[in-house]
C-alpha positions as CSV (number, residue, x, y, z in Angstrom):
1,X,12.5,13.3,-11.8
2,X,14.1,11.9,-8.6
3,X,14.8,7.8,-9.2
4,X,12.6,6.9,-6.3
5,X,9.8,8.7,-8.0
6,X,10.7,7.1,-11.6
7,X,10.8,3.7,-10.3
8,X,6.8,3.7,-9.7
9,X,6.3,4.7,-13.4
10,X,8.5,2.3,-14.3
11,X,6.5,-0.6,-12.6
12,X,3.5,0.7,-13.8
13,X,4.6,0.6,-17.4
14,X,6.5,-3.1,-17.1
15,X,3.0,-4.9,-17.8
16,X,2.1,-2.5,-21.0
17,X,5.4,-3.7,-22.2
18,X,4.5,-7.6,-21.6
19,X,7.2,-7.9,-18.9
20,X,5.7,-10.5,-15.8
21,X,6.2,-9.5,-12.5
22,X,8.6,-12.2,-10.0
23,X,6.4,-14.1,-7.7
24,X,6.6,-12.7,-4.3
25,X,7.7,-15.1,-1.3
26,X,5.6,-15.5,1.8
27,X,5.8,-11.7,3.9
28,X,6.2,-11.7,7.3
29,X,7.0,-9.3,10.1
30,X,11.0,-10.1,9.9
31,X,11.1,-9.4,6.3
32,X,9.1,-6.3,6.6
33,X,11.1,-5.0,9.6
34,X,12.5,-1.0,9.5
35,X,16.2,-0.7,8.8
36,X,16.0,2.9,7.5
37,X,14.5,5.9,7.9
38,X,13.9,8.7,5.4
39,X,12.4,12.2,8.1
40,X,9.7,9.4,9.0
41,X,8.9,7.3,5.8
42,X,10.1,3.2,7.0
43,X,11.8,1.2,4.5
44,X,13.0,-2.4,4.5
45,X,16.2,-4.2,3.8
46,X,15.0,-4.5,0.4
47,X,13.9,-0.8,0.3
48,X,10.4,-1.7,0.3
49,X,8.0,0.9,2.1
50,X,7.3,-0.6,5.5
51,X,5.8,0.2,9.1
52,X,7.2,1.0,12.3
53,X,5.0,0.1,15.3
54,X,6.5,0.4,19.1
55,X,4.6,0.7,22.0
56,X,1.1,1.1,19.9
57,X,2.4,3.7,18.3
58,X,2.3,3.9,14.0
59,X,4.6,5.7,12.3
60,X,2.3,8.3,10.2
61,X,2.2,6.5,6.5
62,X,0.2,3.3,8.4
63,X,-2.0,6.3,10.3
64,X,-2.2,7.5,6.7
65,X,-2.8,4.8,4.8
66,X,-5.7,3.6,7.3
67,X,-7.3,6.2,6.9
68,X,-7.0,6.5,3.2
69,X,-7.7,2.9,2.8
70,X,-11.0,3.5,4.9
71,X,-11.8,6.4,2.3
72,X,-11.7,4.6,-0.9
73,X,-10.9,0.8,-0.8
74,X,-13.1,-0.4,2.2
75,X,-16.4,-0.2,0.3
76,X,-15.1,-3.2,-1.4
77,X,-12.4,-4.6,0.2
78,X,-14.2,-4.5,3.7
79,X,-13.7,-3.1,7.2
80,X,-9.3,-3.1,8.0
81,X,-8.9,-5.3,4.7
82,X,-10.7,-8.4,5.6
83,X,-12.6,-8.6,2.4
84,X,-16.2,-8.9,1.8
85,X,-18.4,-11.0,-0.8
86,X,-17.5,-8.3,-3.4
87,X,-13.8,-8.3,-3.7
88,X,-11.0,-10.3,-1.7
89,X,-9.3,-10.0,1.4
90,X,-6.1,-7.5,1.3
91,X,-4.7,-8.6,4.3
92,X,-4.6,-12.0,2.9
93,X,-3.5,-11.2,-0.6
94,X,-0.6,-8.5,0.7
95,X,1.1,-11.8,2.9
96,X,2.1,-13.0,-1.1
97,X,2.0,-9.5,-3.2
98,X,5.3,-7.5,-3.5
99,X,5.3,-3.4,-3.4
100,X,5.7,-3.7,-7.2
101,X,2.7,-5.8,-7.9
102,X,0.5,-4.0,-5.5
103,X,1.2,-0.5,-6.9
104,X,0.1,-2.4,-10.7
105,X,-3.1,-3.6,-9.2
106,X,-3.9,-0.2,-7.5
107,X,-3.0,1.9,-10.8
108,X,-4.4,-0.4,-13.0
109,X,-7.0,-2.2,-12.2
110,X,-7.3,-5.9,-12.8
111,X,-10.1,-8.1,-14.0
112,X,-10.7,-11.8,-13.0
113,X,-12.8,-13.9,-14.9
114,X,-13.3,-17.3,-13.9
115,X,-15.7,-19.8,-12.6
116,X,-18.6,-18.1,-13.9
117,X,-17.7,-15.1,-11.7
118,X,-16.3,-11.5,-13.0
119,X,-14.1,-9.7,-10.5
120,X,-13.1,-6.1,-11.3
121,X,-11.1,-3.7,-9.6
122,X,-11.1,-0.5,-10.6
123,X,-7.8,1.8,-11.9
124,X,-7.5,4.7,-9.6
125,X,-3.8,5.5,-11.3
126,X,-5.7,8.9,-11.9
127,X,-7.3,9.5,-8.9
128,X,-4.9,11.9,-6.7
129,X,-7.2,10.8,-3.7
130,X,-5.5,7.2,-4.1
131,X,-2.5,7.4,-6.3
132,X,-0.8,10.2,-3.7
133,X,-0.9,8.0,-1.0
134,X,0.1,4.6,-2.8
135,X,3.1,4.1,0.1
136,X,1.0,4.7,2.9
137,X,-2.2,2.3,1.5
138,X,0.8,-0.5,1.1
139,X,2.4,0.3,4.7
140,X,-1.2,0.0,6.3
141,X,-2.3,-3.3,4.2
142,X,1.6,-4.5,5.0
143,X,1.4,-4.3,8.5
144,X,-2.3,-5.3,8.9
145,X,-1.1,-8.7,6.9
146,X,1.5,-9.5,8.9
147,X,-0.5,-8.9,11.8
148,X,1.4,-6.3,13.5
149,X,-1.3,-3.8,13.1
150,X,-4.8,-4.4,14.9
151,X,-7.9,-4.2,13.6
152,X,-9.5,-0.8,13.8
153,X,-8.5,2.9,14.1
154,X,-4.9,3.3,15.4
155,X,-4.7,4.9,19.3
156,X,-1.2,6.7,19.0
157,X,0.9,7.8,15.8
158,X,4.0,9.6,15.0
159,X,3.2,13.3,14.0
160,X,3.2,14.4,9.9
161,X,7.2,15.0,9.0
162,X,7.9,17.8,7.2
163,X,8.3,15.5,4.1
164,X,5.3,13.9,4.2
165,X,3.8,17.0,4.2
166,X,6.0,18.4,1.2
167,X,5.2,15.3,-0.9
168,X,1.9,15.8,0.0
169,X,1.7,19.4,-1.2
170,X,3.7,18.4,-4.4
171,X,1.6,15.1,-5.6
172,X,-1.8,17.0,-5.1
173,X,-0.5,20.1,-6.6
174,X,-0.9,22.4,-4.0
């Protein structure tokens, strides 16, 4: 198993083991800005998945994770992550929530409980549908929080690397 595929486990196992995620500081378009590139995949400083946007054009995890956010989470989480009386705003909650975090919530699940309200979101750690395209559901959120992604269908992206589609083929067992 490569590292940057055991570090995900590894995150996902740190609240089993009682271990409390770091608060995350405020995200912004700076801190999420691309200073490498892996055949097409955008990482920050901090090695953090992240977008790459010129020109209106998205690099192909935030054309990927659009449309794989508007194929399982917008039922809840509302039209481009703006939320909906059911369950919160993502593009508000990813301007505070770090990769880590996120891909705990997502695997999962959380439950809220509090002023006479129950909030649950679903684990989807076993749903290949979701848990394949983690990255690209962060990238999207990422860049729609810190507002360098508009609302709606993106016009222009960069075309499927090779990579994506070999990780692709790999994670859904193809």
């Amino acid at each position: 198993m490569s590292i940057r595929a055991a570090i995900p486990v590894l995150i996902l196992t740190l609240p089993a083991l009682g271990v409390c995620l770091p608060a995350y500081a405020q995200d912004s378009a700076e801190k999420a800005k691309a200073v490498k590139d892996e055949n097409g995949k955008y990482y920050d400083a901090e090695g953090n998945p992240t977008y790459k946007i010129e020109n209106g054009q998205v690099d192909w995890y935030t054309f990927s994770g659009y449309r794989r956010y508007h194929s399982d989470c917008h039922v809840c989480h509302g039209q481009d992550g703006t939320g909906s009386s059911y369950a919160p705003a993502l593009v508000n909650s990813l301007k505070t929530m770090d990769y880590a975090t996120f891909l705990s919530i997502v695997a999962e699940g959380r439950k809220n409980v509090g002023g006479g309200k129950e909030n649950v979101m679903p684990a989807f750690g076993d749903n290949k549908n979701v848990y394949c395209y983690m990255d690209d559901l962060y990238i999207y959120l990422r860049a729609r929080a810190d507002g360098a992604a508009p609302r709606g269908r993106p016009p222009k992206h960069e075309q499927k690397s090779q990579a994506a589609k070999d990780a692709e083929a790999s994670c859904m067992g193809n």
